[in-house]
N, C-alpha and C positions, 0 to 999 in steps of 0.2 A: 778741750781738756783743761781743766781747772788746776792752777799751778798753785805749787804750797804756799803756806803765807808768809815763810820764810823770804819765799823770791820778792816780795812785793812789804817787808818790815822796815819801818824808817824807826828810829831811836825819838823817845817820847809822843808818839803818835799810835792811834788805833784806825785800824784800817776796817771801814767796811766796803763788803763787795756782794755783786749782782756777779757771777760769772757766766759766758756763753756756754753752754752744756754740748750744746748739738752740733758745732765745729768748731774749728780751732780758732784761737784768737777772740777778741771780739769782748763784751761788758763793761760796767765802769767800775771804777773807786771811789771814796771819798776818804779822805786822812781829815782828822780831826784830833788835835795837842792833847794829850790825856787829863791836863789841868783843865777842860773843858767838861764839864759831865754832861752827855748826849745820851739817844736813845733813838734805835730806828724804830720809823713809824710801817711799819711790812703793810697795815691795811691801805697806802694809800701809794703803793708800787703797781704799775700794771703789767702783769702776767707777759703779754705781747712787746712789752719796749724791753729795753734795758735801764731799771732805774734805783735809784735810791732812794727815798727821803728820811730827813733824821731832824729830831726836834733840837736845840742846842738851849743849853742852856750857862750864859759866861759870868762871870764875877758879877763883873760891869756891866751895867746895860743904859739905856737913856729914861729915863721917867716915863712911863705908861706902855717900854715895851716888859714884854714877859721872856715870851723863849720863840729866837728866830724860830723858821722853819728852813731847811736848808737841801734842796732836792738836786741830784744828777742824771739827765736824762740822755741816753745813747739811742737814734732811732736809725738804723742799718737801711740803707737805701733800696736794699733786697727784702726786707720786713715788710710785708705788705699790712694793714694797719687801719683799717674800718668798722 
């Protein structure tokens, strides 16, 4: 059961989520500072886990990088997965 986004909003922060559909509980988060401009990447989620990834892109970065890449992966011990 997918809770509203109210339950899970922090102040200056966007919240993405994967949530568990098929029982209760269960999916990840990621919060990311809204001064950060990001984008999830959905082709590179797999269907079978519970995940996220999202490309980040911050003010600052080190010389030759571009835009991390930043993934949250949930794999349920009852998830069978081959």
């Amino acid at each position: 059961m997918k809770k509203p986004n109210s339950a899970c909003h922090l102040v200056d922060f966007i919240c993405y989520r994967n949530d568990r559909e098929a029982a209760m509980g269960g999916g990840v988060y990621v919060y990311v500072g809204t001064m950060h401009p990001c984008k999830r990447l959905q082709d590179f989620e797999e269907i079978k886990i519970f995940s996220i990834c999202l490309k980040i892109r911050p003010d600052h970065l080190p010389r030759g990088t571009s835009s991390p890449l930043v993934a949250a992966v949930y794999h349920s011990s009852s998830t069978s997965f081959c």
